[in-house]
Structures are given as structure tokens and as C-alpha cells.
N, C-alpha and C positions, 0 to 999 in steps of 0.2 A: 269598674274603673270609670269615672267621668272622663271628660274629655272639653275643653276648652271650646268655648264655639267659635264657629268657623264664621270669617266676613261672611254676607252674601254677595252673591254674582252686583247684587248693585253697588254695595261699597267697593268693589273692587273693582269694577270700570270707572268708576270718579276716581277711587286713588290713582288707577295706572294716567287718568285723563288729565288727572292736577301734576303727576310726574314730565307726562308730553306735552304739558301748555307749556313748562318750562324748558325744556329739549326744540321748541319748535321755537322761542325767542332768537335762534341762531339767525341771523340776517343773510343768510342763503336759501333758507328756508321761506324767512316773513317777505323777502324781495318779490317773491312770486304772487304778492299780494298788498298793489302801492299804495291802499290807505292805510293798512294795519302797519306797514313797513314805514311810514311818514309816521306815523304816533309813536314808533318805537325810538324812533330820530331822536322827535322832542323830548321823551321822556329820556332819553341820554342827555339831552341839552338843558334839559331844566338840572338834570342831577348833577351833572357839573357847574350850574350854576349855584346849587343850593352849597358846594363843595368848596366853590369858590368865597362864597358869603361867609361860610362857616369859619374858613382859613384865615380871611383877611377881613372878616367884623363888616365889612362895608359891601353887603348887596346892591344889587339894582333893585331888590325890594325885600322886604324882611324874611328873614333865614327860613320859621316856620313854616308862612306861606308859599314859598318856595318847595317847599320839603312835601308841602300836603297836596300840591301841584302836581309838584313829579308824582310823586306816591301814586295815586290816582289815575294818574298817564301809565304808568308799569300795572295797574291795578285795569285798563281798560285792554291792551296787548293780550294779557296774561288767559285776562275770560274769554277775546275775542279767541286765542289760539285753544280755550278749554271746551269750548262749543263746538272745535272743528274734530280736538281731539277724543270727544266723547261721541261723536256722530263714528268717528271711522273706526272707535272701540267697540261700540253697537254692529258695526259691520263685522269686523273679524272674530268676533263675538260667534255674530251666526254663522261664518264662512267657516271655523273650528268646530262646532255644531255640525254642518254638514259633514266635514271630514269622518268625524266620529259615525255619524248614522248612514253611512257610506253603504250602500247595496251591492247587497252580493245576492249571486245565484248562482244555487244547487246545479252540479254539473256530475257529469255521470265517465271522468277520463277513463280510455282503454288503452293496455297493454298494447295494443295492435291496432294494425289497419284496418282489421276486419270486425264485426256487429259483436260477434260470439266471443271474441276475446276478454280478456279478465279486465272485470269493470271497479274503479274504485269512486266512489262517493266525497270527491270534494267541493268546494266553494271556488266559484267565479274568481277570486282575488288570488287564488294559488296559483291560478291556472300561467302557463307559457308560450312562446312561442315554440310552434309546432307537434303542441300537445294535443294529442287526440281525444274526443269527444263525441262520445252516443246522445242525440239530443231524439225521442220519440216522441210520441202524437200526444200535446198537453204543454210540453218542455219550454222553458225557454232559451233559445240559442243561447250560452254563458258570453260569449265574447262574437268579434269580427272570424272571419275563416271562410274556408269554403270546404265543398262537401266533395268527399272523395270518395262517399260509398253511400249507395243507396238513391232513394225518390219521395220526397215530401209533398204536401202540400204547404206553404208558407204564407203566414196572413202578416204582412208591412204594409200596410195601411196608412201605418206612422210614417215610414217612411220614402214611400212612392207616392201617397195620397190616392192610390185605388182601393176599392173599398174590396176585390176582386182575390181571393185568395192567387200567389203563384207558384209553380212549380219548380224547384231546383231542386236538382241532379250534378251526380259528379260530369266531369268533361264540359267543355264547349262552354257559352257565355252565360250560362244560368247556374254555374254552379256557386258562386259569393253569397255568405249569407251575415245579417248583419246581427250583433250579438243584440240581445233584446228584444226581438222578433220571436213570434209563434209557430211552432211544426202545429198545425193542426191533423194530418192525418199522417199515419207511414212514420220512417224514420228513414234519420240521416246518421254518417258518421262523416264531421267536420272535425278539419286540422284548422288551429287556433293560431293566426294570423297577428294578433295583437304583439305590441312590444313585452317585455318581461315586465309583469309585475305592476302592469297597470291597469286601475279599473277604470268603470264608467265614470264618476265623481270626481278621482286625482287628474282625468283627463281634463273634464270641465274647468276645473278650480286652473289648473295651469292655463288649460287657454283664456280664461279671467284674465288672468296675471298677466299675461303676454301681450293683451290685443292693444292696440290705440286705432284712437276716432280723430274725427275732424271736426274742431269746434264748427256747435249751431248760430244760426245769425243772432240768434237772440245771446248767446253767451258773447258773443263779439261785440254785439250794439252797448252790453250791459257793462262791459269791461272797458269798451271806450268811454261810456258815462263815468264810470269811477275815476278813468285815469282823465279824464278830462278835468273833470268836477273840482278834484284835486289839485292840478295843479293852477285851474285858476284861482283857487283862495290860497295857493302859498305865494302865489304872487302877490296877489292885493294884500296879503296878508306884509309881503315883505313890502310893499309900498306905502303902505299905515305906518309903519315901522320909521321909514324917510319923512313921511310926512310930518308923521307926530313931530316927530323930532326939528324940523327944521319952522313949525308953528313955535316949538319952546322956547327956541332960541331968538327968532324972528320978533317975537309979539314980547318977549321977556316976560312974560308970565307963566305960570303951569310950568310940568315937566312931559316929557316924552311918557313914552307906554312903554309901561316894562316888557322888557326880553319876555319875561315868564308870562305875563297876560298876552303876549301874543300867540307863543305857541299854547297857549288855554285854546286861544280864538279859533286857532288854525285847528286845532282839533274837535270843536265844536263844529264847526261850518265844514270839514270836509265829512261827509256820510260813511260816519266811523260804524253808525248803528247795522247798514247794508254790510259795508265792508268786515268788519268784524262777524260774521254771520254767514255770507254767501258760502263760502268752503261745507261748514255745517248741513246747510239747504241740500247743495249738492251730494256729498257723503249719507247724509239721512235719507234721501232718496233713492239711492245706491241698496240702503237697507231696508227700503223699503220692500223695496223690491225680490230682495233675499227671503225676505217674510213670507212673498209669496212664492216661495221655491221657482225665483229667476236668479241668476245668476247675471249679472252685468259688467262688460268690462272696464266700463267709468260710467261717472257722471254725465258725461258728456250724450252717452248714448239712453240715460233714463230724459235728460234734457230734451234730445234730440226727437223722441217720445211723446213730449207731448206738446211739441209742433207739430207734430206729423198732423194732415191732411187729406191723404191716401192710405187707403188700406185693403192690401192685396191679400185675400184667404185663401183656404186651399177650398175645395168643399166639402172633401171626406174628412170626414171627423169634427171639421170647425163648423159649417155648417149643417152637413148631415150626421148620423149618428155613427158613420165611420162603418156600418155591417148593414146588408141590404137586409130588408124585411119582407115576407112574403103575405102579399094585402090583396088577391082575389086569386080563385081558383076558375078559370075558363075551361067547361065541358067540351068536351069532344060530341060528335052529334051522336045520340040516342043514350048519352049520360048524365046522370044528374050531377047537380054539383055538388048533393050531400055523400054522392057514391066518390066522385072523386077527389074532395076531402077525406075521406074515408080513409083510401087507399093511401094517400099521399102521406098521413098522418102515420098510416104503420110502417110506412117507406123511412119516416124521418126518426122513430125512434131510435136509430140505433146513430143516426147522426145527428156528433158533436159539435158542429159548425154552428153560429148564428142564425145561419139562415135555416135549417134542420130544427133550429128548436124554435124556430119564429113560425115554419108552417105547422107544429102540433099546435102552438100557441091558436093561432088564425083556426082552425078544425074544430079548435074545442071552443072556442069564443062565438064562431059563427055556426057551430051547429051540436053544440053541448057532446063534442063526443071526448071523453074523458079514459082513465087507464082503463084497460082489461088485461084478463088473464093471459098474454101470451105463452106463457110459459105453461100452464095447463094445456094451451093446443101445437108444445113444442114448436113453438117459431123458434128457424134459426136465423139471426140478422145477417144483415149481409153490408159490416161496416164502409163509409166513403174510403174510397182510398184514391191517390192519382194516379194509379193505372187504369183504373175504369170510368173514372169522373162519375162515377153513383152510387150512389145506396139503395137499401132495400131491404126487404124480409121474403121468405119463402113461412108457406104458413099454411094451414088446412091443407092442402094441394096449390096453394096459390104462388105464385115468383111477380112478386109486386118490387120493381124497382122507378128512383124518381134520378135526374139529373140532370147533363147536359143532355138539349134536343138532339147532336147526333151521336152522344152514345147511346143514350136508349133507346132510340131508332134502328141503331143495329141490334140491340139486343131484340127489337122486335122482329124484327127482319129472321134472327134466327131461331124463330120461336115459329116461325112461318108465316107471319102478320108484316101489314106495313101500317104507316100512321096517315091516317085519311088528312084531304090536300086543306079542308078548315083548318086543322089544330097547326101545320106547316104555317099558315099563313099567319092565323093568331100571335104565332110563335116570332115570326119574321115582324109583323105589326109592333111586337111588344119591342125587340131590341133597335128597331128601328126611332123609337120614342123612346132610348135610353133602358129600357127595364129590361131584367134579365127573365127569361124564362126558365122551364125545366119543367122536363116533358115526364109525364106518371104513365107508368105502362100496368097492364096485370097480362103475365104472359104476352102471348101475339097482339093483346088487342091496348092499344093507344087509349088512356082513357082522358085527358087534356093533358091542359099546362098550367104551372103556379108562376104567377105573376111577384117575379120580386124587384123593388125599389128602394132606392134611396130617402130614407125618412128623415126632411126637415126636423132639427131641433125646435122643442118646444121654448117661446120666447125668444130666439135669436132674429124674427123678424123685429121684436120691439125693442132690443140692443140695437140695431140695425137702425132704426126710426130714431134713437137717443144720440149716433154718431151724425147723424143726417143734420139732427140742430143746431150740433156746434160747428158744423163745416168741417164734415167730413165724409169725404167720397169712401164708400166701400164697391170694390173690385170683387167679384168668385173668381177666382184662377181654378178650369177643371181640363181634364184628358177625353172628358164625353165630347162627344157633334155634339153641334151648336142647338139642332134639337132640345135635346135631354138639358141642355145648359140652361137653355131660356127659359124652360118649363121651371125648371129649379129655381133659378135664381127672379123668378117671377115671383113665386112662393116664398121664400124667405126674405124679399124685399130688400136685395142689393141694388146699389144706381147700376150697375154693371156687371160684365160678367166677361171673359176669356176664356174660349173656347178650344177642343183642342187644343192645350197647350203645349210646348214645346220648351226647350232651355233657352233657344232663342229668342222665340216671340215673347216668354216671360222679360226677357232683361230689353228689349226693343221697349216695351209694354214701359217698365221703371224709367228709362229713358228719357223717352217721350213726355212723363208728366216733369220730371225733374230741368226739363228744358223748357216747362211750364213754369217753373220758379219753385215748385212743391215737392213735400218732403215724404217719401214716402216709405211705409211698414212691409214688411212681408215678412212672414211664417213658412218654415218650409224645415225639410232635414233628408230628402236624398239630395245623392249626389248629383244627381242632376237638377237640383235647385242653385246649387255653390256657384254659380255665377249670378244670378239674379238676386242673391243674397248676402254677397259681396258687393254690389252698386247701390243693394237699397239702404237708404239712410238709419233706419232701424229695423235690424236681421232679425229675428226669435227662431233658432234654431232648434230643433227636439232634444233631448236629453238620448232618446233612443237611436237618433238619426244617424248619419255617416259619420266618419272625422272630418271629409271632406267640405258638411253641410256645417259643424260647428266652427270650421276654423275660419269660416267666411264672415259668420254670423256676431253680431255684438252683444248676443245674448244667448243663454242658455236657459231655455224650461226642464228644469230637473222633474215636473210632473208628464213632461211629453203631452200637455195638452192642449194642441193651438187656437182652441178660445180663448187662451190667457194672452192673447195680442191684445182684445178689447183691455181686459182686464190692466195692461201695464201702459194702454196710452193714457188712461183714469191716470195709475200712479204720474207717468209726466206733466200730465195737465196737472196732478194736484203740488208734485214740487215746481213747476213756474206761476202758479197760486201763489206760492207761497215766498217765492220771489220778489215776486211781481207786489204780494201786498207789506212786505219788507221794507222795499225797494221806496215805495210811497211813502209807508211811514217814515220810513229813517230821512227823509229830506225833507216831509212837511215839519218835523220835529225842530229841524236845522231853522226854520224861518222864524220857531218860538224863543228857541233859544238867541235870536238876536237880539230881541227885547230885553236880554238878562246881561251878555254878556258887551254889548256894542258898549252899550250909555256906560259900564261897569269900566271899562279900556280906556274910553278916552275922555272922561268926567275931571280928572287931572288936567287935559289937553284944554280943553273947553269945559266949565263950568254950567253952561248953559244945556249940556246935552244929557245934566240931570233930570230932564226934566220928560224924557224917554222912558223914565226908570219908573215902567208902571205898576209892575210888579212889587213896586216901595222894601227895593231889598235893602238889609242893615246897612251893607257898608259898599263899598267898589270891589273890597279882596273879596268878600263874603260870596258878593253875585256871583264872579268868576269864579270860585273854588265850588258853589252850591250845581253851576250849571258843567262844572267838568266832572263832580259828583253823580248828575245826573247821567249826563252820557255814558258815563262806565256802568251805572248800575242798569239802567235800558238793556243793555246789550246781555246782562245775566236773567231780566227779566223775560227778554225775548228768545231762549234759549231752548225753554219746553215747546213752545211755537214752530220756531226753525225744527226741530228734530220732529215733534209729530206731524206739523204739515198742518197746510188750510183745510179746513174740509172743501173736498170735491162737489159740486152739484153741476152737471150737464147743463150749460148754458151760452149764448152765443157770446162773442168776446166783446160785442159794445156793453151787455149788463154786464159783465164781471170787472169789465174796467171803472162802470160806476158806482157798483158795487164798494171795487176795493174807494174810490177814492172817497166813498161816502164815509167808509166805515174806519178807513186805515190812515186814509188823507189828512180828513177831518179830526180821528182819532190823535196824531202825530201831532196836529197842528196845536189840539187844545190839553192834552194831558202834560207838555211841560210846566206848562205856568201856575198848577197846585203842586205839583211836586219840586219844581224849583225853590217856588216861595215853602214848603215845605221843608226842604233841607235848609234854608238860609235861614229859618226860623229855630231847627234842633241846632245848628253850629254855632247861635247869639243863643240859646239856652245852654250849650256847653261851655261858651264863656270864648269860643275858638276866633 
């Protein structure tokens, strides 16, 4: 059986957008926007004008022209409000997109309180309050809870910004765990804290929906420009109006300016092109941003974006790789370092952590040692768990285990051995410089220590050098001494860096530059960032983070990855781009269009001020209908523009200002006066 084809997704956002251009004509609506809301005036006033012509035969100027006035003026509203409604149809678009591909995870509920009880297999989204949950070594926590049975180790990363696995246990202040988060070893049984029946995503999307900002300077400067703009040409425009009139009567020659060639005027000369538009800028920005799995709670705050100036990171994860890596093996004295790679390497096979599979990594890179047959020589592993903080193998006759320096110090201790006072020191050296150690033993005897660090991102020093050009300070926000900070943030080439940080000094920290005049970002998603994330001007909160850290925040990374702060000051730098080169054009435009419709208005008045009319248009109605023609169709022209944005390029803001005015300025200035004399040449071939 056929089946009739279906619109696609594109004809069906313009239709629902041509429906909401006209739903949005309601004048409680357009108010909130005083130049589209002053054209919607005229085009009432000329319609009652063409209304009254009709009725009683005797206009202020001929019924058609009249008619194709207004027309035009409803025809300029219509598209101004179809650009706004098709940017926030592109939005909801992908925000119903999200709802649909909504994550869930596999969760493992129990009958009981206890590990052994009957386990059933369902999905993250069923789950309730107070529902019980076996999460083991691999799992992801399904929801918020805390643990009422057992001892994991837990990697939040994401959400503490240590790179340091932790520990929670039922009781006392470490048992919260947050849903999205890693058991990597052990297991837990968590009672599920979350309200009924909500997950990660419906959480995000509502706090969207809910939050408000405080307009940016620059939305403020921009919005006094329009309302300014505006009403100084309804004024002059209503003083033309006296004037004219009082020269016709005065001089007994000519007549006054028609009602309807004023309000032509008044809609040309106010920056109908900007004003029809901005809404759109702002909402296609919004999507843009959606594009890249951000979620934002207005315009305001993608605006707000790319003014930003300051930019506070975390280090784990933004700038380093978020999991320490293990990058030299230190001998203990009368040991080689190939013997203690050796060991260390069969210490780690059986551990699943990062750092476990980074020191086989390191063994077999730096001394070609590769798989063997364990299992032909009966090794039994001896998985991490956090009750002993180590791993290890028993093997030939051998008990090789690697960990923390004092638990496997005790393990040596009771093997009868202790760990000579070099590898101690080695060991204190390294964490004293930030790196973590972990001591490799084979039985009694200490054989060193693996040197693990934090590994700079590859190319976030030259992201870093790219914000540096256009004047912008980057902050590390880290929990290390100031040590391990400086060495880091040496290496990645931040202007700065905060050390041991705190909840306090972080919002001290935002403060302080903001009483500088500057506007500043930060990324963050525990709970003890939600203060610092609530003051700073543009929050990015983790998708995985607290509710405490998204409710603060004016933004949500549904990928949880706090690189994407670089990433979405690009998108506000590229929607006030795109603004900004709007904003030029639509008013250089306004200076060409004088030359069309000035001499066209008062040529009746004065005679003599034909002689402006360089553009040698047909007639006076002609000019003025050709250039109120123009201005509405501008505004559909520049509508793919407004929604995909200027292109972005990294550059300081005196070339992008001359930039725009070379290209947009200049552009505005000269493209009316062919397409002007264009339509007043097809309206005298149409005979209009």
C-alpha cells in the first residue's frame, strides 16, 4: 500500500514559523520590541488610511499607492516576526530532539537492603525515590543516593575536579554518591534520593526553562541604540509633517507630504533591518548552542559568552586528561628499572583503573615487555580494591603487589622487610611536586616507586595562546599546592592559576575581577562550586554534576566536558559577530536609502529638491514604494545570515570592528542604490 509523503522536518518548521509570524503580530508581543512594534503602528495607519480613501474616493494620496504602502509595511512585521519564529522553531526543534534521545542507565534495583537480595534489571528512568540499587566495579551510579551498604572506590572527577579516585561508604559524610559517577572497584548498595520519575535531561531541560539572567552591557547599549534611534526619527519625522505643511500653505505653492510617505519615511530611517532581526540573532544563538549539546537558559547568557574576558577552568579534565598517567619508574638502590617495570606491569594487570592500565602501557613502551602466559604459570591476581588500596599478582612463588606507599609498606613490614629510606624520600619528593606515587614491592623487598602525573592536554596550550589574542585572561582553578599548580599551569600556558582552591576563594577570586569591570566564565559542577557559579557571569555546569551545581549555573553541557567553555565563548563571540555586523549594516543602509526616499517626500514641497534624486527614479510614489520594497525584502534576505551566524576567526576587536565596517558598513552603504533603482525600474515595467 503506498502512502502519501510526508512534509519534511524543513517544510514543517517554516509552516509552523509562517503560522507564529502571525500569532506574534499581537501588540503585547511586538511591544517588547520598539522598532518592529512602531512599523506595525504604521502599517495600521496607513490601512486605515487606504480604508478611508477607499470609502470616501478622496485620499491624501491615491488609494493603490496607499494599499501597496501598507501592504509592504504588514509584509516587513510579518518576515521581521518569521526570522524570530523560525530561529526559536530551530530551537525547540532540537530541545524535543534531546527529550527523545534522553539517557538512561542500566541499573541493577534490589528487593532488599542487602548485596544478595533479588536483583531486578531495569533502566535509570523507572527508577524512585527510595529505591534500592546494587551499582559494582564498572557501573554507573543510575541516579543521586547515598550508600547504605558496602565500600567502593568512586572516580567524580567530573564532579570534584580531582583526578584522585574517592572512597564512599555507608555512614558518616562520605556516604552521597552522585548518579553518573564511576564504582571503579568493590561495590555499593545506594538508596536512590532523586525525586519520582525524573532523569538527567528532564532535569536540565526544566532548569532551561526556569532560569533568568541579567541582561549584558552590550544588550543594554544595543537596545538603548534602537530605542533611541527610533524615536528621534518619529520625531523629525512628525516635524517634516508641520513643516511641510506650514511651507504649502505659507509659500501657496506645492502641497504638504502625505500621511502615507511619511510613515514610508519613518520606517525607512528607523533600523527596521537590525530591529527586525535581533530576536532571531539571539534565539539562533541559543541553537546554536544546543547543536553543541549546551543547553542554555536564554540568549542572554550565550550573549553574555562572548563578552566574557575571564575564563576560570578547572584543571582536571579541562586542562589535564582528567586520569593521572604513570611516566617514570624510580629504582629502589640495587634495582634495575627494567626489573621494576617488570614487576609493576604484572602488579597492574589485573587493575582496571586508568592509572593500572597506563603503567602496563609505560612497561611495554619503555622496555618492550609485552603479554605472557600468566595463566600457564597459575597466577592468581590480586584485584584493587579499597580496603587495601593495591593490587597485585602472586605468581611463580612471587607476591608482587603495587599501591599506595603506606599500604604496601605495611604489606612489607609483614613479609619481614621494610622499604629503604631512598625510595621513602623519592616517594615524599614526588608528592611534594604534585605527583602521585606508588610503591611496587615483590614480597619483603621494596623494589621502587611509579611516578604518576597529570597529563597536559595535547594543544590546549595553543587554545590558550588563541584566547590570549582576543583579550582573554585564562585562570586554572586547581585543589593542588601552589607547587604542582605552577608547574602545570606553566606547561599549558595559562596567564594564571588558583591554587588550593576553596568555595571561598573561588567566588573571592570571580569578585575581584568583576569589580574590575569584567565579565567572567567558569565551568564547574560540584556542589561546592554553586556558589562561584552563581556569581560568575557565564556558569557551564556538567550534565553529570550536582543539582546544586546546575541550578546555579546558566548553562548545561549535556556532554559533561569542560573544554566546551572554549568552545561556547567562540559561539558568543560568533552571535555578537553577527550582531554587531547587522547592526552596521542595517544603518549604513538607512543613509542610502535617503537619497531615494528624502527628494521622493518633499519634491511636491519644494521642486528644487529634484535635483537629490540621483538615482533618477520614475516618479516620487515609485521611489518611496521601490525603497519601502527594499527594506522588507532586506530583512528576508538577511535571514539565512541572522540564523547561521558570521563566521568566527580569533581576532582582536579593533580588526573585527574594521573588518565589519569594511565589509558590512560599506556593503549597506552601496547595495541599496542597484536594488533600489532595480525595483523602481520592474514597478514602471509593470506599468504600477
Amino acid at each position: 500500500m503506498s502512502q502519501e509523503p510526508k512534509a519534511g522536518p524543513g517544510r514543517a518548521l517554516v509552516a509552523r514559523a509562517v503560522r507564529d509570524a502571525f500569532r506574534k503580530l499581537d501588540p503585547r508581543t511586538l511591544c517588547r520590541n520598539p522598532v518592529m512594534f512602531v512599523v506595525e503602528i504604521g502599517s495600521v495607519f496607513t490601512s486605515l488610511l487606504y480604508a478611508h480613501a477607499l470609502v470616501t474616493g478622496a485620499g491624501e494620496a491615491p488609494a493603490p499607492f496607499i494599499l501597496a504602502v501598507a501592504l509592504w509595511l504588514w509584509f516587513t512585521v510579518l518576515f521581521g516576526n518569521f526570522a524570530e519564529a523560525m530561529a526559536e522553531g530551530r530551537g525547540k526543534a532540537q530541545a524535543a530532539n534531546l527529550r527523545r534521545a534522553r539517557r538512561e542507565v542500566a541499573a541493577k534495583r534490589l528487593a532488599g537492603p542487602r548485596r544478595d537480595a533479588h536483583k531486578t534489571e531495569v533502566m535509570s528512568a523507572s527508577l524512585r525515590r527510595d529505591d534500592l540499587v546494587l551499582v559494582e566495579a564498572g557501573d554507573l551510579v543510575p541516579g543521586d543516593g547515598e550508600v547504605i551498604e558496602g565500600i567502593a572506590s568512586v572516580d567524580e572527577s567530573a564532579i570534584t575536579g580531582e583526578s584522585a579516585p574517592v572512597i564512599r561508604e555507608s555512614g558518616g559524610d562520605r556516604s552521597a554518591v552522585t548518579g553518573g559517577t564511576r564504582v571503579l572497584s568493590d561495590w555499593i548498595v545506594v538508596r536512590i534520593t532523586a525525586d519520582p520519575g525524573e532523569t538527567f535531561l528532564d532535569r536540565m531541560i526544566a532548569l532551561v526553562e526556569g532560569a533568568k539572567r541579567r541582561k549584558t552591557p552590550n544588550e543594554i547599549a544595543l537596545n538603548i541604540l534602537l530605542a533611541a534611534l527610533t524615536i528621534v526619527f518619529l520625531l523629525a519625522t512628525a516635524t517634516l509633517f508641520a513643516f511641510s505643511s506650514h511651507a504649502a500653505l505659507s509659500g501657496g505653492q506645492g502641497s504638504p507630504v502625505p500621511l502615507t510617505v511619511l510613515v514610508a519615511l519613518l520606517v525607512c530611517l528607523i533600523p527596521t533591518t537590525i530591529g527586525g532581526l535581533l530576536s532571531a540573532i539571539g534565539i539562533a544563538g541559543m541553537d546554536r548552542m544546543v547543536q553543541a549539546n549546551v543547553l542554555a537558559t536564554s540568549g542572554r547568557a550565550v550573549e553574555a559568552a562572548g563578552d566574557v574576558d575571564v575564563l576560570l577552568l578547572d584543571k582536571t579534565g579541562t586542562i589535564t586528561l582528567g586520569n593521572r598517567e604513570a611516566v617514570a619508574f624510580l629504582p629502589a638502590p640495587g634495582v634495575t628499572e627494567r626489573e621494576l617495570a617488570d614487576a609493576a606491569q604484572l602488579a597492574s594487570l589485573a587493575d582496571e583503573t586508568p592509572e593500572g592500565r597506563s603503567v602496563v602501557v609505560l612497561a611495554k613502551d619503555r622496555f618492550d615487555l609485552r603479554g605472557r602466559d600468566l595463566q600457564g604459570l597459575g597466577a592468581s591476581f590480586v584485584p584493587f580494591s579499597a580496603h587495601t588500596r593495591m593490587s597485585g599478582v602472586d605468581v611463580d612463588g612471587r607476591r608482587i603487589r603495587k599501591g599506595a606507599v603506606d599500604a604496601v609498606a605495611r604489606f612489607v613490614a609483614e613479609q619481614g622487610g621494610s622499604v629503604p629510606r631512598e625510595v621513602t624520600a623519592a616517594a615524599e619528593e614526588l608528592a611534594r611536586g604534585g605527583g602521585t606515587p606508588l610503591l611496587v614491592a615483590d614480597g619483603r623487598r621494596a623494589l621502587g616507586v611509579v611516578h604518576l602525573k597529570d597529563i597536559v592536554k595535547g594543544g590546549i596550550r595553543e587554545r590558550f595562546a588563541e584566547m590570549r589574542r582576543i583579550g582573554i585572561r585564562t585562570v586554572m582553578i586547581t585543589g593542588d599546592n601552589p607547587l604542582t599548580a605552577s608547574a602545570i599551569a606553566a606547561e599549558a600556558g595559562v596567564d594564571d592559576f588558583l591554587a588550593e582552591a576553596t568555595p571561598e576563594r573561588k567566588l573571592d577570586l570571580i569578585r575581584e575581577y568583576q569589580r574590575q569591570g569584567r565579565l567572567v566564565a567558569m565551568t564547574g559542577d560540584g556542589t561546592n562550586d554553586a556558589p562561584a557559579l552563581a556569581q560568575a557571569d557565564v556558569a557551564v555546569a556538567m550534565n553529570t554534576g550536582t543539582q546544586a551545581a546546575k541550578e546555579a549555573g546558566n548553562m548545561v553541557d549535556l556532554d559533561s566536558n569542560p573544554t566546551k567553555l572554549l568552545d561556547i565563548v567562540a559561539i558568543g563571540k560568533q552571535m555578537l559577530m553577527t550582531r554587531g555586523a547587522l547592526t552596521t549594516f542595517s544603518i549604513s543602509n538607512d543613509v542610502s536609502k535617503y537619497f531615494a526616499i528624502i527628494p521622493a517626500a518633499f519634491v511636491a514641497t519644494y521642486p528644487e529638491l529634484g535635483a537629490l534624486n540621483v538615482m533618477r527614479l520614475h516618479s516620487p510614489q515609485s521611489a518611496v514604494l521601490s525603497a519601502v520594497v527594499f527594506n522588507a525584502l532586506i530583512i528576508v534576505g538577511l535571514i539565512p545570515l541572522a540564523l547561521r551566524g558570521v563566521k568566527y576567526r580569533p581576532a582582536p576587536a579593533g580588526r573585527l570592528l574594521r573588518n565589519n565596517l569594511l565589509v558590512y558598513g560599506l556593503g549597506g552603504l552601496i547595495l541599496p542604490f542597484p536594488c533600489i533603482k532595480g525595483i523602481d525600474l520592474l514597478l514602471q515595467w509593470m506599468g504600477v
